[in-house]
PDB file of N, CA, C and O in Angstrom:
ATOM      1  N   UNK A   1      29.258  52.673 -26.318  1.00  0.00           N
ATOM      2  CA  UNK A   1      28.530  51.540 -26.851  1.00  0.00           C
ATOM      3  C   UNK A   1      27.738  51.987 -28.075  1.00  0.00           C
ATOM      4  O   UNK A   1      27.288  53.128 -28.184  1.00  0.00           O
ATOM      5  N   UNK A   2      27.593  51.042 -28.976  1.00  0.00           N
ATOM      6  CA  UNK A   2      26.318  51.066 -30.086  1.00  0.00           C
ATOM      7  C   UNK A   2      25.773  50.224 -30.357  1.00  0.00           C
ATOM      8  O   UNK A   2      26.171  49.104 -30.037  1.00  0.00           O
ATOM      9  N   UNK A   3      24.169  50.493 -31.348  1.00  0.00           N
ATOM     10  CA  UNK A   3      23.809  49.063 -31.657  1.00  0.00           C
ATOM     11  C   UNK A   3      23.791  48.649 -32.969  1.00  0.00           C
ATOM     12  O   UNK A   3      24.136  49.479 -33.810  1.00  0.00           O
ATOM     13  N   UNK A   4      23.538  47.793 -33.251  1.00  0.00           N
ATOM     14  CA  UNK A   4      23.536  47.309 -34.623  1.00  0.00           C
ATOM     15  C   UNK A   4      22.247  46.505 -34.587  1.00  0.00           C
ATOM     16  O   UNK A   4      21.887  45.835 -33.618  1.00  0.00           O
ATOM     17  N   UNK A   5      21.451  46.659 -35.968  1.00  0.00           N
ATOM     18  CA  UNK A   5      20.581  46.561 -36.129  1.00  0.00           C
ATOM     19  C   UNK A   5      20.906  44.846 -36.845  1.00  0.00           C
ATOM     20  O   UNK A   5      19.868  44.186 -36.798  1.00  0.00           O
ATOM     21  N   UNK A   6      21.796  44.258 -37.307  1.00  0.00           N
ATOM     22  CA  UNK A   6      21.837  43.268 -38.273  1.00  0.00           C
ATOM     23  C   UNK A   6      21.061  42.346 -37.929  1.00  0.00           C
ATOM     24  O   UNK A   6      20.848  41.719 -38.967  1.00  0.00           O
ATOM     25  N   UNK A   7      20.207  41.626 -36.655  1.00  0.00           N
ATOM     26  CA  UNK A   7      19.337  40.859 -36.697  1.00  0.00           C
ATOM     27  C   UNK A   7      17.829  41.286 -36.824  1.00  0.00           C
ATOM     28  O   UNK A   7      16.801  40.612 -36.757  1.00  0.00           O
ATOM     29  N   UNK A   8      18.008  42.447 -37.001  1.00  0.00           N
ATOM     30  CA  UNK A   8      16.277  42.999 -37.643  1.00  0.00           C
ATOM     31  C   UNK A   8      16.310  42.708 -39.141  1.00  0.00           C
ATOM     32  O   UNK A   8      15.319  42.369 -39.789  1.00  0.00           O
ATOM     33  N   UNK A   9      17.741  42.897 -39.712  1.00  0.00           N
ATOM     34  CA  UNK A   9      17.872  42.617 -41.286  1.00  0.00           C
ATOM     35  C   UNK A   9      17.768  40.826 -41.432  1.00  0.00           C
ATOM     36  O   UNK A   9      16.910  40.251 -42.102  1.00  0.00           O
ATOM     37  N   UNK A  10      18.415  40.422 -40.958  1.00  0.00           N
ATOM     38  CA  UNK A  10      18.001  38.763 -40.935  1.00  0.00           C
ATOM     39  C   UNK A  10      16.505  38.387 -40.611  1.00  0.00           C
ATOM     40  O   UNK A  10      15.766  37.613 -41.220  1.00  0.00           O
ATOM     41  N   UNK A  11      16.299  39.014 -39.678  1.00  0.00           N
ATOM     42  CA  UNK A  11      14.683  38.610 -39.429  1.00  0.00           C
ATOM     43  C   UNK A  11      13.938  38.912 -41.039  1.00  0.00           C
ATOM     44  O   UNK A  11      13.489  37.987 -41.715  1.00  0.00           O
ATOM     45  N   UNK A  12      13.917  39.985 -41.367  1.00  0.00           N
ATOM     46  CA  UNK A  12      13.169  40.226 -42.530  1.00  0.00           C
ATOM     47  C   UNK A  12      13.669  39.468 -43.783  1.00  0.00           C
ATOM     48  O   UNK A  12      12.822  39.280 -44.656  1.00  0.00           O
ATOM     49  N   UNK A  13      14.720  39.080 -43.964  1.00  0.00           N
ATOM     50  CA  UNK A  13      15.281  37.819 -44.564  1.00  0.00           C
ATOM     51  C   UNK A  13      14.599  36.674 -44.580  1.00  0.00           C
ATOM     52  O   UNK A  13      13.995  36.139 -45.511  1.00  0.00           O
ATOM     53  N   UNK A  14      14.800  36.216 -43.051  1.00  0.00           N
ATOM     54  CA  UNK A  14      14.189  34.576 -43.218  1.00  0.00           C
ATOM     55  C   UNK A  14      12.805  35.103 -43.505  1.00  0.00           C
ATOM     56  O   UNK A  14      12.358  34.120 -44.096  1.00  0.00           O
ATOM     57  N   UNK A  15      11.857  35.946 -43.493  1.00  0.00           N
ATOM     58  CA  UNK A  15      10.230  36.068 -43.227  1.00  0.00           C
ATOM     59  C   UNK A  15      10.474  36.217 -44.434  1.00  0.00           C
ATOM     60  O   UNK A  15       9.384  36.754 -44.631  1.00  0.00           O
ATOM     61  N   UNK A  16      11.210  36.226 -46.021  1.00  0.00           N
ATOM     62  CA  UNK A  16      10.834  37.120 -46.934  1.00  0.00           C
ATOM     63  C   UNK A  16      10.051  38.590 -46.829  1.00  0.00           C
ATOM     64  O   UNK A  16       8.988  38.884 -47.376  1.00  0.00           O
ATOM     65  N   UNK A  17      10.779  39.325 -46.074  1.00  0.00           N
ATOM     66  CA  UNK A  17       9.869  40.726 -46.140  1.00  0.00           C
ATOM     67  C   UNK A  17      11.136  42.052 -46.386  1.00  0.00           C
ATOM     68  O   UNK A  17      12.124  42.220 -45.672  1.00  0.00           O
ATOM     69  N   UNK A  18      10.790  42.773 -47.455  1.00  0.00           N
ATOM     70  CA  UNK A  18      11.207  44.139 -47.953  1.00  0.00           C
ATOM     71  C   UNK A  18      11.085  45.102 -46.656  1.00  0.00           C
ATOM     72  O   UNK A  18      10.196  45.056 -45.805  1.00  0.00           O
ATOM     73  N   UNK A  19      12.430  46.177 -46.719  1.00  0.00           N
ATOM     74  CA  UNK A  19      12.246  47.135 -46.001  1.00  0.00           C
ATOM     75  C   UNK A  19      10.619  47.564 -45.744  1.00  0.00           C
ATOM     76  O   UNK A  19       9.959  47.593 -44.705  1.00  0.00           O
ATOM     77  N   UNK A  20      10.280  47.873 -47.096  1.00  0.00           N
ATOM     78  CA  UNK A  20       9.251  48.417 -46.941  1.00  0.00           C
ATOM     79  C   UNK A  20       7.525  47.985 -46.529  1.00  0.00           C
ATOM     80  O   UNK A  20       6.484  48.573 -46.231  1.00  0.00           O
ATOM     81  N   UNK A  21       7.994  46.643 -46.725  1.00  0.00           N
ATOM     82  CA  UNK A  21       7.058  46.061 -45.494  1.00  0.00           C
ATOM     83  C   UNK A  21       6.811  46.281 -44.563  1.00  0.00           C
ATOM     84  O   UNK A  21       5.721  46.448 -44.015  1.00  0.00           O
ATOM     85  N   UNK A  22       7.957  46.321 -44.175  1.00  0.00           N
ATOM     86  CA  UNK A  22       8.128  46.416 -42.334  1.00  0.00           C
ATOM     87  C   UNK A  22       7.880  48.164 -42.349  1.00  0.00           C
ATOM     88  O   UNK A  22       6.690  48.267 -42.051  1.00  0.00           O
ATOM     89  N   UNK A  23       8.200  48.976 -42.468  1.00  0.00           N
ATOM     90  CA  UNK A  23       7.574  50.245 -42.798  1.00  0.00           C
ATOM     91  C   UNK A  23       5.756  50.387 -42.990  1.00  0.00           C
ATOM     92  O   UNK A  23       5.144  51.316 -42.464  1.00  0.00           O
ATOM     93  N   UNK A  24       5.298  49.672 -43.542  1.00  0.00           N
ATOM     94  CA  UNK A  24       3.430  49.362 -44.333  1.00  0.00           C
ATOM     95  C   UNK A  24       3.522  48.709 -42.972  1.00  0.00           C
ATOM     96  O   UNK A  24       3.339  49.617 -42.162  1.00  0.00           O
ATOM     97  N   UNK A  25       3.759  47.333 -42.202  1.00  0.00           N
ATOM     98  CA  UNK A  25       3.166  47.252 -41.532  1.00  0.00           C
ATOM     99  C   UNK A  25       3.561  47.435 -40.269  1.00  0.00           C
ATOM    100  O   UNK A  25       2.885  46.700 -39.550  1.00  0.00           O
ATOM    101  N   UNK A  26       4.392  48.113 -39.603  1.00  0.00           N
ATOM    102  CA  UNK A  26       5.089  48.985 -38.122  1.00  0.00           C
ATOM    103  C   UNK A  26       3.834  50.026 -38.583  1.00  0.00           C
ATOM    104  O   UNK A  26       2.716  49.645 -38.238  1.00  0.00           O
ATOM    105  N   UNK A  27       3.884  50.880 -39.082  1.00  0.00           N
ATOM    106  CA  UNK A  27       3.590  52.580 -39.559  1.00  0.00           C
ATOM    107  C   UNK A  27       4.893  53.182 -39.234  1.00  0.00           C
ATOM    108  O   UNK A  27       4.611  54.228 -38.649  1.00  0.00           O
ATOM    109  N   UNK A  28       6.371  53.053 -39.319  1.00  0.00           N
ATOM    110  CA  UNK A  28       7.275  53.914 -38.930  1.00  0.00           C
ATOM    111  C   UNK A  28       7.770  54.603 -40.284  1.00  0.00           C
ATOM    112  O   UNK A  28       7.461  54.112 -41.370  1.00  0.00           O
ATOM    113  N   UNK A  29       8.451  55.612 -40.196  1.00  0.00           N
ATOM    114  CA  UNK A  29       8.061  56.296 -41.597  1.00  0.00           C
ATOM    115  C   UNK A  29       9.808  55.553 -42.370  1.00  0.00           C
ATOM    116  O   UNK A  29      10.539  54.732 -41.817  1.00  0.00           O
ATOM    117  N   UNK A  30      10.008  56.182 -43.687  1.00  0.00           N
ATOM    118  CA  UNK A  30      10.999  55.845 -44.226  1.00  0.00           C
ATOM    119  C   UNK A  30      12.074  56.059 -43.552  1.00  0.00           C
ATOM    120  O   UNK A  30      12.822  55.102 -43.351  1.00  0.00           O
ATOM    121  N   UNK A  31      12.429  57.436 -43.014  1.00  0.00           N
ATOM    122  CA  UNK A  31      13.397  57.903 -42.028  1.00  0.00           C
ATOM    123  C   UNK A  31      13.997  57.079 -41.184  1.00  0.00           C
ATOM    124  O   UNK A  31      15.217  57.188 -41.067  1.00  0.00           O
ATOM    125  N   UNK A  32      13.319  56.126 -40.450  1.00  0.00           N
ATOM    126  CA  UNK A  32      13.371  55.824 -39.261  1.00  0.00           C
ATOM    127  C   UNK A  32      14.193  54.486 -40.026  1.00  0.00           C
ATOM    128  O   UNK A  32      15.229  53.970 -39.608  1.00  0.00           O
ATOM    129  N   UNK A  33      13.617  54.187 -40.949  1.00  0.00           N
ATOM    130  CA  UNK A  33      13.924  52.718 -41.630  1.00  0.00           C
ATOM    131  C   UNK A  33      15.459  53.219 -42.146  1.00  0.00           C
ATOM    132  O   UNK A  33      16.461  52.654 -41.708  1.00  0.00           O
ATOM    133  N   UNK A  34      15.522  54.008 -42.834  1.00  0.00           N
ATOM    134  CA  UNK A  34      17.151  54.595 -42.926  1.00  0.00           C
ATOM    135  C   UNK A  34      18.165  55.032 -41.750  1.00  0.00           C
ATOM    136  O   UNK A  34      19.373  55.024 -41.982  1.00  0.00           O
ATOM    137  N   UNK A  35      17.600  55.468 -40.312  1.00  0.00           N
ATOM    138  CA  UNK A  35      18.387  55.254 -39.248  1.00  0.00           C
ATOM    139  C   UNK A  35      18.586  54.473 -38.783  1.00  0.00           C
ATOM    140  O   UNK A  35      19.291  54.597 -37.782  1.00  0.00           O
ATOM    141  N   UNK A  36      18.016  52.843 -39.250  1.00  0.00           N
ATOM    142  CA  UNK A  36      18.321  51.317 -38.567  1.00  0.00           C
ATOM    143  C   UNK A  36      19.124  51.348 -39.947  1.00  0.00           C
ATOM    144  O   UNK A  36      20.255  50.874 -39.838  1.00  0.00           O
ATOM    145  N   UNK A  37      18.919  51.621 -40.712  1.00  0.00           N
ATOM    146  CA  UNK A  37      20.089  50.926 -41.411  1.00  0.00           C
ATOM    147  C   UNK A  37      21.188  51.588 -41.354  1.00  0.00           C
ATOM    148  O   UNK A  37      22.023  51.093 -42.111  1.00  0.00           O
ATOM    149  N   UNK A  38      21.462  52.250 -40.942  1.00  0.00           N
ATOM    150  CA  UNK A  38      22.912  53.591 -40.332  1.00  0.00           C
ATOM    151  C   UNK A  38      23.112  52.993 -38.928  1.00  0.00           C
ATOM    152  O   UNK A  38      24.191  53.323 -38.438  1.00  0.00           O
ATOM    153  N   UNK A  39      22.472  52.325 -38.279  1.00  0.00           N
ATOM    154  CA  UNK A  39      22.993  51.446 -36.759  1.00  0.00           C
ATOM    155  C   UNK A  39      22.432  52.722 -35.882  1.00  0.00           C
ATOM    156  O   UNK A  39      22.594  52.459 -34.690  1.00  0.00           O
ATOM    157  N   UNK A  40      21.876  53.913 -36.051  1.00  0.00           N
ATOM    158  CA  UNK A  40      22.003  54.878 -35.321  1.00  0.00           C
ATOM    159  C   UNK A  40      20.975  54.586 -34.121  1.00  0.00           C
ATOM    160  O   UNK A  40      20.430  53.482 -34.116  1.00  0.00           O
ATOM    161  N   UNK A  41      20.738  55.320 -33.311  1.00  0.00           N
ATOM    162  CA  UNK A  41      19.776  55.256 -32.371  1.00  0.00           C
ATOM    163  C   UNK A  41      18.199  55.612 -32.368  1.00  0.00           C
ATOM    164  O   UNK A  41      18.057  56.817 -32.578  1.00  0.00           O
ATOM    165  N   UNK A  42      17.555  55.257 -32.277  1.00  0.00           N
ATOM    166  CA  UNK A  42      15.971  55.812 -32.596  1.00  0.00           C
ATOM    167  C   UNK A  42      15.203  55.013 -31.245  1.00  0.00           C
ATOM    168  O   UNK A  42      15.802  54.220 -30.518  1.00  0.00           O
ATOM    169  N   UNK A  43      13.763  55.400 -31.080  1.00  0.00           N
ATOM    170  CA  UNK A  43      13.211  55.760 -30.084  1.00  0.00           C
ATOM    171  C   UNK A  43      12.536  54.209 -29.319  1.00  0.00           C
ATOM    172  O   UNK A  43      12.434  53.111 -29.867  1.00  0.00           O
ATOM    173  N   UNK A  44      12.228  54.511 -28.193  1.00  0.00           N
ATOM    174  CA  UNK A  44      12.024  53.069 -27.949  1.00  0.00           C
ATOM    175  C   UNK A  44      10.548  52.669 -28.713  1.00  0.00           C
ATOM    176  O   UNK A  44      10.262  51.588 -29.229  1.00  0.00           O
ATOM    177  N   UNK A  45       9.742  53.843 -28.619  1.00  0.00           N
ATOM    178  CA  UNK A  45       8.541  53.585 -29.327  1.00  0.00           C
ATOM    179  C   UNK A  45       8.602  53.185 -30.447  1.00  0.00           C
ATOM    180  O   UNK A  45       7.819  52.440 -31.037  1.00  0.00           O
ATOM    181  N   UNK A  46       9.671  53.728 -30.847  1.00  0.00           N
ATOM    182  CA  UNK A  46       9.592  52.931 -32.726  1.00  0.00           C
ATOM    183  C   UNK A  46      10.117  51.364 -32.445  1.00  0.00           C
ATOM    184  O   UNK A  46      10.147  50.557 -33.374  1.00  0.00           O
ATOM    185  N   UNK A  47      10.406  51.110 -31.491  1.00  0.00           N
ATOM    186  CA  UNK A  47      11.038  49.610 -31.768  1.00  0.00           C
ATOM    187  C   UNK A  47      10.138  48.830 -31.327  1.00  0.00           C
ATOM    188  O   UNK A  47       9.926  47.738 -31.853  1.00  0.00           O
ATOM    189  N   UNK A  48       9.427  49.306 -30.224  1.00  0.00           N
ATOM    190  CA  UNK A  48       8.370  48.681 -29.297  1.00  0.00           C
ATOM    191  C   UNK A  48       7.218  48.458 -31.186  1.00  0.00           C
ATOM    192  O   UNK A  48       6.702  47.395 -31.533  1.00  0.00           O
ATOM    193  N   UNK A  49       7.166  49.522 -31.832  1.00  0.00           N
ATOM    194  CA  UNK A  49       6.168  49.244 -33.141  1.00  0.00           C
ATOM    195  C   UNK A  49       6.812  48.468 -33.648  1.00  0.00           C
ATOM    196  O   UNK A  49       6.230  47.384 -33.697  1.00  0.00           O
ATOM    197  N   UNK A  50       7.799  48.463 -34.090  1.00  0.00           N
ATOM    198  CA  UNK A  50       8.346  47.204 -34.926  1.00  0.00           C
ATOM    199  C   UNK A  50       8.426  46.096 -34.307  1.00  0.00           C
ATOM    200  O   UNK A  50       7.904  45.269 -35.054  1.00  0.00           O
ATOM    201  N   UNK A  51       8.882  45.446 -33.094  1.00  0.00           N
ATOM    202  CA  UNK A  51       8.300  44.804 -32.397  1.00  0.00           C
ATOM    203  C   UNK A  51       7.784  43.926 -32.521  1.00  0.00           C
ATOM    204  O   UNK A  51       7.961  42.792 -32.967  1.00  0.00           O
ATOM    205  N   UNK A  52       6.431  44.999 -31.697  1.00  0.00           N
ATOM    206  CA  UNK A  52       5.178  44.414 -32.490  1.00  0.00           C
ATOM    207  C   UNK A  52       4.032  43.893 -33.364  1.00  0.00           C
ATOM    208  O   UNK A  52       3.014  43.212 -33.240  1.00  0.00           O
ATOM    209  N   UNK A  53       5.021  44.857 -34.747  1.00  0.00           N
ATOM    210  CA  UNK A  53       4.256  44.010 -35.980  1.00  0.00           C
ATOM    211  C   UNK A  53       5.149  42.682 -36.689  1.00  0.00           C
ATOM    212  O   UNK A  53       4.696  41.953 -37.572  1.00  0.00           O
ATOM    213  N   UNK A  54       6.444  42.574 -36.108  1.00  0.00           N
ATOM    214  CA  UNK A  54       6.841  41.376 -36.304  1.00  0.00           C
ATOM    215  C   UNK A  54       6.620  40.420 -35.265  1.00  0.00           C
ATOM    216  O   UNK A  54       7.094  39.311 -35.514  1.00  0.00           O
ATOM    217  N   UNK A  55       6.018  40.543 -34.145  1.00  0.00           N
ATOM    218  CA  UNK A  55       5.260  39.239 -33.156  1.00  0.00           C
ATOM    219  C   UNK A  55       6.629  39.246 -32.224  1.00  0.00           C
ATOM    220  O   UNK A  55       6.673  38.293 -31.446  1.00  0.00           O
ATOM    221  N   UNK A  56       7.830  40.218 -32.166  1.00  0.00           N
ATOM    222  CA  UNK A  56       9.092  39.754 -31.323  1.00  0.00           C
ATOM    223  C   UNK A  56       9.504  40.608 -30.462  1.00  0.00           C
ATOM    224  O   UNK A  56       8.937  41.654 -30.146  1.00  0.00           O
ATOM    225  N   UNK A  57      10.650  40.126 -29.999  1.00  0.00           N
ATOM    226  CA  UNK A  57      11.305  40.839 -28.851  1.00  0.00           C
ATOM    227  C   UNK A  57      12.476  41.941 -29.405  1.00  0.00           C
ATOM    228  O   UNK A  57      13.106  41.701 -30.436  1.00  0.00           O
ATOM    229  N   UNK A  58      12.678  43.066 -28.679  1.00  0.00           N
ATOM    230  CA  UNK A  58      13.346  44.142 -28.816  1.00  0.00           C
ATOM    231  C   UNK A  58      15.118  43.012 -28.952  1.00  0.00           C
ATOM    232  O   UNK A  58      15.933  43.068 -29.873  1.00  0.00           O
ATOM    233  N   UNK A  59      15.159  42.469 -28.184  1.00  0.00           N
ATOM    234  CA  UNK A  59      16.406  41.419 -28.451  1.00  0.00           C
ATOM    235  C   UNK A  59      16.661  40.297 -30.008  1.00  0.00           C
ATOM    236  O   UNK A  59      17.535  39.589 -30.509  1.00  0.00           O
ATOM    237  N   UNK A  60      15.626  40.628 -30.199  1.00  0.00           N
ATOM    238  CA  UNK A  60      15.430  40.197 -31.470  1.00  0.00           C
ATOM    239  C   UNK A  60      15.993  40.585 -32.855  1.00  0.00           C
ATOM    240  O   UNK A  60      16.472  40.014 -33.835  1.00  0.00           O
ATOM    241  N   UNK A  61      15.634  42.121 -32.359  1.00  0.00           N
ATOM    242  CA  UNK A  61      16.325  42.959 -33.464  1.00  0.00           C
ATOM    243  C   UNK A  61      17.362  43.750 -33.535  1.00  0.00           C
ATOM    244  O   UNK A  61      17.961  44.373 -34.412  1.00  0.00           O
ATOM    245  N   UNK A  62      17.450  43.546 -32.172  1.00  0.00           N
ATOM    246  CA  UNK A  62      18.884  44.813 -32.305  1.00  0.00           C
ATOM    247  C   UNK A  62      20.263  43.789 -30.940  1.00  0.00           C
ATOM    248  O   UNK A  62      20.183  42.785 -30.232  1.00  0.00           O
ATOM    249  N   UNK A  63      21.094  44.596 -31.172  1.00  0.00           N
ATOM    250  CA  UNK A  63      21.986  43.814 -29.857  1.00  0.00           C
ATOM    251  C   UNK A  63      23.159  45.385 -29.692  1.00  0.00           C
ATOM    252  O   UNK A  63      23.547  46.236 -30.492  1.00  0.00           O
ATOM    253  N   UNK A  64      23.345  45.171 -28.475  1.00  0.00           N
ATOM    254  CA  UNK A  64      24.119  46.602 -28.256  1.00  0.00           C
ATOM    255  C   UNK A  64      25.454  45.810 -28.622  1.00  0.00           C
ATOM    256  O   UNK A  64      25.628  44.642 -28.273  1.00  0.00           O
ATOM    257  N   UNK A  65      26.414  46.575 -29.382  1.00  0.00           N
ATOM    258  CA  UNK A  65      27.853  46.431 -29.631  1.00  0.00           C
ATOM    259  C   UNK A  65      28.732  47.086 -28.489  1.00  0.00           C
ATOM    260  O   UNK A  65      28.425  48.274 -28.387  1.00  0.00           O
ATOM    261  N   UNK A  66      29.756  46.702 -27.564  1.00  0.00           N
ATOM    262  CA  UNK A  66      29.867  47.589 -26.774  1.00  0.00           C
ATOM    263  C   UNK A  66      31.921  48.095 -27.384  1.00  0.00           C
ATOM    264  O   UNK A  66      32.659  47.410 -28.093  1.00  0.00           O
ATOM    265  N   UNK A  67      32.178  49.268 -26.833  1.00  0.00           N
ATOM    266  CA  UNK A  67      33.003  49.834 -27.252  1.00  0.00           C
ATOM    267  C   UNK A  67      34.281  48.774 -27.371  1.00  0.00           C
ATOM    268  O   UNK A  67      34.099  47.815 -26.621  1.00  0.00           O
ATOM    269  N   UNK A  68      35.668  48.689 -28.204  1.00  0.00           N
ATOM    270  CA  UNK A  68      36.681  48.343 -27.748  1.00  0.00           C
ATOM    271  C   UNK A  68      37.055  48.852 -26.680  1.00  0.00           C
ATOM    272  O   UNK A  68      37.134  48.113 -25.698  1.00  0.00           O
ATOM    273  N   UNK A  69      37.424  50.382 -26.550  1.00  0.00           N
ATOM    274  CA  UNK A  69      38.301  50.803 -25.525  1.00  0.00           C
ATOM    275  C   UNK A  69      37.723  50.715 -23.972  1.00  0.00           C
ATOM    276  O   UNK A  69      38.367  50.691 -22.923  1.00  0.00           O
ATOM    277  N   UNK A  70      36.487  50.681 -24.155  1.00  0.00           N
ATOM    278  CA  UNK A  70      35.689  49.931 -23.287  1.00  0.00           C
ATOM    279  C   UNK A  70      35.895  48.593 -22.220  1.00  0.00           C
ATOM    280  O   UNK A  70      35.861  48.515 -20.992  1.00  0.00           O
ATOM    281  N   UNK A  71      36.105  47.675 -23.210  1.00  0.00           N
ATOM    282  CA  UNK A  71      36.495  46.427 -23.149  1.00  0.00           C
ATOM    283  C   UNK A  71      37.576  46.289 -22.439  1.00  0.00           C
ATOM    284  O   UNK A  71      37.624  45.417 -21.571  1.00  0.00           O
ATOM    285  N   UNK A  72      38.883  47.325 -22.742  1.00  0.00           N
ATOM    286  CA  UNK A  72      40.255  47.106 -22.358  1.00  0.00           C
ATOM    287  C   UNK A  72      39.973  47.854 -20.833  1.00  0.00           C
ATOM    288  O   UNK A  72      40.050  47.120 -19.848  1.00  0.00           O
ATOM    289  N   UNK A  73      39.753  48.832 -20.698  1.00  0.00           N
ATOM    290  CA  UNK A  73      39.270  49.785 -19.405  1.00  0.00           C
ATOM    291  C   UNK A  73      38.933  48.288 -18.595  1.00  0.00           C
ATOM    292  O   UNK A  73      39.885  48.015 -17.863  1.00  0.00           O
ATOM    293  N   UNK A  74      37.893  47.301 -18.531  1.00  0.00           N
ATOM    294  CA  UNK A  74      37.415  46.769 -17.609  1.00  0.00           C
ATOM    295  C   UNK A  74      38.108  45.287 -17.466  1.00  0.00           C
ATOM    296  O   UNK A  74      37.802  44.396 -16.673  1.00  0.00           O
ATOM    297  N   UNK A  75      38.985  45.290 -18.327  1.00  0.00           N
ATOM    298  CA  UNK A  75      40.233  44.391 -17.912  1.00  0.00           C
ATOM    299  C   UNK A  75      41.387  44.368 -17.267  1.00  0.00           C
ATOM    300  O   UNK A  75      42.051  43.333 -17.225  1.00  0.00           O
TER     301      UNK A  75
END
């Protein structure tokens, strides 16, 4: 499985807000903001901060993608 971050990028869309907003107001550093945009994995604490300086739910921003071969296995 993986996740994809693309509804944290929409969220900051409709709000008008720059990466680096959300960076100024989470406190998560640049890094972290370049591993959501790589889909990669990062910590729950950093999401629980982002989160919370956008007022939302962890479902909000991310959604797990789950594997193809995955998919076929449980069919």
């Amino acid at each position: 499985m993986s996740v994809s971050y693309k509804k944290l990028w929409k969220l900051l869309i409709d709000r008008d807000m720059k990466k680096k907003d959300l960076q100024r107001l989470s406190g998560v550093s640049p890094a972290l903001i370049a591993k959501l945009g790589r889909n990669e994995n990062v910590s729950t604490e950093s999401l629980v901060k982002i989160c919370t300086a956008l007022g939302c739910d962890v479902g909000d921003i991310m959604e797990i993608i789950p594997n193809k071969e995955s998919e076929t296995d449980l069919g």
